[in-house]
C-alpha positions in Angstrom: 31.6 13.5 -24.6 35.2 14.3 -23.4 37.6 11.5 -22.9 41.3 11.8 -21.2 43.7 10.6 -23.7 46.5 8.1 -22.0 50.1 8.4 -23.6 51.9 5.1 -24.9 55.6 5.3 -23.7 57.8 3.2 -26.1 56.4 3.2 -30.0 54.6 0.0 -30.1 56.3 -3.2 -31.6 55.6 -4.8 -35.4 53.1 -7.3 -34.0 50.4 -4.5 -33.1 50.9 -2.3 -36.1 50.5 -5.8 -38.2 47.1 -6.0 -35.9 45.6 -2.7 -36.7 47.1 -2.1 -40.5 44.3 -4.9 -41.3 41.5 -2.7 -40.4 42.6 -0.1 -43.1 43.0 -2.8 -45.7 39.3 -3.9 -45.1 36.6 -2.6 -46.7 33.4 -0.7 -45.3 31.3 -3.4 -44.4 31.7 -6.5 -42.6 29.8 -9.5 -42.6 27.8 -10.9 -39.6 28.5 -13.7 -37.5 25.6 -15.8 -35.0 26.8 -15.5 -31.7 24.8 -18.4 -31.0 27.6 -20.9 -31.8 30.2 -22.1 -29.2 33.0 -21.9 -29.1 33.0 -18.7 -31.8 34.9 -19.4 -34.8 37.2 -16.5 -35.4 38.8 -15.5 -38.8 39.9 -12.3 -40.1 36.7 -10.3 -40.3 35.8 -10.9 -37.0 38.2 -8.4 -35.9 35.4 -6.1 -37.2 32.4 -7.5 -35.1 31.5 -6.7 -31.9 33.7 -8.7 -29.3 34.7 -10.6 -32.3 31.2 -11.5 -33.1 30.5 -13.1 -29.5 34.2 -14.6 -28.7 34.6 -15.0 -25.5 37.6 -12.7 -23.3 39.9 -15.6 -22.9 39.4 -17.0 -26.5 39.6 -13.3 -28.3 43.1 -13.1 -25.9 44.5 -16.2 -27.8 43.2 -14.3 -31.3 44.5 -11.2 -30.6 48.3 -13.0 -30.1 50.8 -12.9 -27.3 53.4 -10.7 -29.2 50.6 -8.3 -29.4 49.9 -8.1 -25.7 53.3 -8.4 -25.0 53.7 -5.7 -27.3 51.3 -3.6 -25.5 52.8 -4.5 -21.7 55.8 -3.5 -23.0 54.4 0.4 -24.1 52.2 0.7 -21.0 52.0 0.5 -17.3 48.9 -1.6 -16.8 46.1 -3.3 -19.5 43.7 -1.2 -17.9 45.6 2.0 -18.9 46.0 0.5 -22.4 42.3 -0.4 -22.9 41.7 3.5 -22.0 44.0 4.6 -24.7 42.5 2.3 -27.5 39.0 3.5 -26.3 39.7 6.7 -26.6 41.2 6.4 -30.5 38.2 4.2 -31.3 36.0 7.3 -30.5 38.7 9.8 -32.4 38.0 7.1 -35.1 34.5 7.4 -35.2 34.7 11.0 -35.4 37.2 10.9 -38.3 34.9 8.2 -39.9 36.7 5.4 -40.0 34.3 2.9 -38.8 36.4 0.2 -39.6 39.8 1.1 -37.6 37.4 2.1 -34.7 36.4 -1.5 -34.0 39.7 -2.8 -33.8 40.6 -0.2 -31.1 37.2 -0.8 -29.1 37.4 -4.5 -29.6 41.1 -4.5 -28.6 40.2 -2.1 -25.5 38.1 -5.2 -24.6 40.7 -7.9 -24.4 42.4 -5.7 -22.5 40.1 -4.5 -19.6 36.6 -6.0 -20.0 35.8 -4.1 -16.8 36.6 -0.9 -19.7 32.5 0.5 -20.5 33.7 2.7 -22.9 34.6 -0.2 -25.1 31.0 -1.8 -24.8 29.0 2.1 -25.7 31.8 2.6 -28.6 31.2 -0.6 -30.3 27.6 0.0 -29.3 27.7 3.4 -31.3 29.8 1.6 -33.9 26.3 -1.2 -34.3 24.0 1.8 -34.5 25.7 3.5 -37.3 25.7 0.7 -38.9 21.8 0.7 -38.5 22.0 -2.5 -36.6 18.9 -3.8 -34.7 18.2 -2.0 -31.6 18.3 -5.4 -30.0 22.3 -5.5 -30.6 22.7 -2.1 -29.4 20.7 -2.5 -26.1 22.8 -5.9 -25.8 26.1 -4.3 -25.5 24.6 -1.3 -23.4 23.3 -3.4 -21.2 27.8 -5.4 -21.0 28.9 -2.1 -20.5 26.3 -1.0 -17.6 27.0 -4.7 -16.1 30.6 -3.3 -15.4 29.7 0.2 -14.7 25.9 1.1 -13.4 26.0 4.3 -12.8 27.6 5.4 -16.1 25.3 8.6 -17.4 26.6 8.3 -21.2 26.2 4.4 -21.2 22.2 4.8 -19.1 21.5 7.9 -21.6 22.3 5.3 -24.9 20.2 2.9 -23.3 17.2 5.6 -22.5 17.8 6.5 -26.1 18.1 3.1 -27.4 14.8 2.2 -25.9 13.0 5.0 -26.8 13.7 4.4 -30.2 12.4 0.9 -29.5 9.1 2.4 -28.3 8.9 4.6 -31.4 8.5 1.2 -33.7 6.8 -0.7 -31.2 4.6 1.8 -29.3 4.7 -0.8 -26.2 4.3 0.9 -22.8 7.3 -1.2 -22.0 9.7 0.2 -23.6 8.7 3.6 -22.9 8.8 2.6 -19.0 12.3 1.1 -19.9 13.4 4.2 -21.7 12.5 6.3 -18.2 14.2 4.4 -15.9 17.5 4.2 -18.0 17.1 8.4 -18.1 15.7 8.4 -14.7 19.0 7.0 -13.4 21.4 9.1 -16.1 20.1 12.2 -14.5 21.1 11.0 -10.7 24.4 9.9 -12.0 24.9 13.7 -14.0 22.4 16.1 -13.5 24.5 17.9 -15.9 23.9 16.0 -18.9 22.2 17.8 -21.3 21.7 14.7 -24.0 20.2 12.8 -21.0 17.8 16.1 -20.2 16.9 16.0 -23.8 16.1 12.2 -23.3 14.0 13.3 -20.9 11.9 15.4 -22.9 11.5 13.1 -25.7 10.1 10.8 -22.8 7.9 13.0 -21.4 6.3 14.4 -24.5 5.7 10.7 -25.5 3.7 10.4 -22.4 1.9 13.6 -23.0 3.9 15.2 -19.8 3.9 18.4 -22.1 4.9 21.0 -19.4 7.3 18.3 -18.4 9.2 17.8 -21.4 9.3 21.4 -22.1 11.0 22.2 -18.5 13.4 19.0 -19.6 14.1 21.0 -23.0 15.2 23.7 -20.9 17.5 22.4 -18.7 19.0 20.6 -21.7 19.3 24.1 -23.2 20.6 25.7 -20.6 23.6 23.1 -20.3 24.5 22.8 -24.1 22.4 24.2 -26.9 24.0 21.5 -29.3 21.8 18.9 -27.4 18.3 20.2 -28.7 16.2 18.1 -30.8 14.6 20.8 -33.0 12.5 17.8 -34.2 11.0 16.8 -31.0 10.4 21.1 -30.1 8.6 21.4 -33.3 6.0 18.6 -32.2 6.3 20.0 -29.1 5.5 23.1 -29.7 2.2 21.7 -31.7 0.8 20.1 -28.5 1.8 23.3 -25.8 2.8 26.6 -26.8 6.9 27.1 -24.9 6.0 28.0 -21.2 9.2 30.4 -21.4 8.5 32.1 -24.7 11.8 30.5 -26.2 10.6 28.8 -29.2 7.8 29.8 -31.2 
């Protein structure tokens, strides 16, 4: 996934750095919190859940602090700008393995923009990794496409997400789920080769063989990192490769 990183302008004051120097002083794993109680009580390690562990925008505002927003309107043009920036390290994060550090940006990105999807998929990617129940995943997929319908990466995780569900469950209704979410991935970027392999994974699952080998293909054809070798092997079990790629 590519993602436009936003410059700060001034070096951002003592009350953020104070903020974020906590999530290097944590260790790995964080504990849980219900989000069925209201109003959420916040404490330190809820800066590692989620949206605080279910805190609502207004109340997580009030946690976060006003020197630290004023901290941050001072550094850049808008909150919106600002929630793009933090999104963006929480996925450099990520990729660096820092799970930890990677929640405070995506939960930060939050307070700042709610309307931001890319801070509802990376906390979303954050749950998954932390082998969390599909359940919480789909939940924030589902924030993030409440705020932005037609994002392919966001509809992908949730065709993904469900499909998963459908492998544990084998209920026709998460496999129906799992094709619409990639159904409407592919009409939002034909050219996403994670969704086409989505696709394929779909398809062999309902026993669309020549279907999910043509979906393999496109997939291919766009990025050859995408491919599930897993999923070709099987495939390759049930229909021999109509192109004579794989054998």
């Amino acid at each position: 996934m590519a993602f436009s990183m936003v410059s700060a302008r001034p070096l951002l004051g003592a009350a953020f750095i104070a903020l974020l120097t906590f999530a290097n002083s944590r260790p790995a794993q964080a504990q849980r919190k219900k989000k069925d109680a209201a109003p959420v009580e916040l404490t330190s390690a809820s800066r590692l859940l989620p949206l605080y562990g279910g805190a609502s925008p207004a109340q997580a505002q009030q946690f976060v602090g006003p020197a630290v927003l004023a901290d941050i309107d001072r550094s850049f043009a808008s909150r919106a700008e600002a929630s793009k920036f933090f999104s963006t390290k929480g996925f450099e994060y990520l990729i660096e393995h820092q799970p930890d550090t990677a929640a405070v940006r995506f939960n930060l990105a939050w307070v700042l923009d709610p309307q931001n999807a890319d801070a509802y998929r990376g906390l979303a990617v954050l749950l998954s990794q932390r082998k969390a129940p599909a359940t919480e995943v789909q939940t924030l997929l589902l924030q993030g496409l409440a705020v932005a319908p037609t994002n392919a990466y966001l509809l992908t995780d949730a065709a993904t997400t469900a499909a998963d569900r459908y492998a544990l469950t084998k209920k026709k209704k998460d496999l129906t789920e799992a094709a619409g979410y990639v159904q409407r991935a592919l009409l939002a970027d034909p050219n996403n080769a994670d969704a086409w392999q989505t696709q394929a994974r779909i398809r062999y699952e309902q026993e669309d063989y020549a279907g999910a080998w043509e979906a393999v293909h496109k997939g291919q054809a766009l990025n050859m990192s995408s491919l599930d070798f897993n999923l070709i092997g099987d495939l390759k079990e049930k229909m021999p490769d109509p192109q004579g790629k794989f054998r």
